[in-house]
C-alpha positions, 0 to 999 in steps of 0.5 A, spaced: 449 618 601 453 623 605 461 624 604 464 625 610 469 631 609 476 632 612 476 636 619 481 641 619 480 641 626 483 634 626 490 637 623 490 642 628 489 638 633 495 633 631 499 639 631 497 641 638 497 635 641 505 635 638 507 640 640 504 639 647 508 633 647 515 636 645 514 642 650 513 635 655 520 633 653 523 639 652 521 640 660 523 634 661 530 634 659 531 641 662 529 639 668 534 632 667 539 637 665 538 641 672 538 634 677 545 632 674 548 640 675 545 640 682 547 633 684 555 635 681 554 641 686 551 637 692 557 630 691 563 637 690 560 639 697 560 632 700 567 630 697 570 637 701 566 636 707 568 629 707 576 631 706 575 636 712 572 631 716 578 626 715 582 633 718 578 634 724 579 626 725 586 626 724 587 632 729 582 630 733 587 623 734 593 627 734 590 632 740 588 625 744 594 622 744 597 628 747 592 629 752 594 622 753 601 623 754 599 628 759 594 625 763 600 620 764 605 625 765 600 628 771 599 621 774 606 620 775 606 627 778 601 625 783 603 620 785 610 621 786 606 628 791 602 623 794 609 618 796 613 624 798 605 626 802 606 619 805 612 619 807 612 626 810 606 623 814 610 618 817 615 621 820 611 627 822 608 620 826 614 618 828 616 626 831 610 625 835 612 620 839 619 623 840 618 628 846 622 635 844 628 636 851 627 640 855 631 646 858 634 645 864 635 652 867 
């Protein structure tokens, strides 16, 4: 009857399977590590481009109501040249029928 014999081969195989394993978690939690630094660097950016945004908006509201206070003030203005226009026409149609005298010589 044959004996079976213990491969070396079989212990090699074990070592190199576990050391495969080990370089798969090694990569992995390397690759882990440099998700989480990248996604901090990426919430920094949206957190400062955010702050920005909110400037801009506040600004922006700030410009529109003063654009707003003066869009007012010019429609005041015309219509106030529109009045003084209408009234002007008026008279004029007014001193239309008056005949100017005439020079007696």
């Amino acid at each position: 009857m044959r004996t079976k014999e213990p491969f070396g081969d079989k212990d090699l195989f074990q070592r190199t399977v576990t050391a495969l394993l080990a370089a798969c978690l090694l990569l992995t939690a390397a690759s882990t590590a440099v998700t989480w630094i990248y996604l901090a660097a990426i919430n920094r950016e949206i957190t400062v481009a955010t702050s920005s945004q909110s400037e801009s908006v506040r600004a922006l509201l700030a410009a529109n109501v003063s654009l707003d206070a003066v869009r007012g003030e010019t429609n005041l203005n015309l219509r106030a040249i529109r009045d003084e226009l209408h009234a002007l026409n008026q008279k004029a149609s007014i001193a239309e029928d008056v005949k100017p005298p005439q020079n007696q010589p």
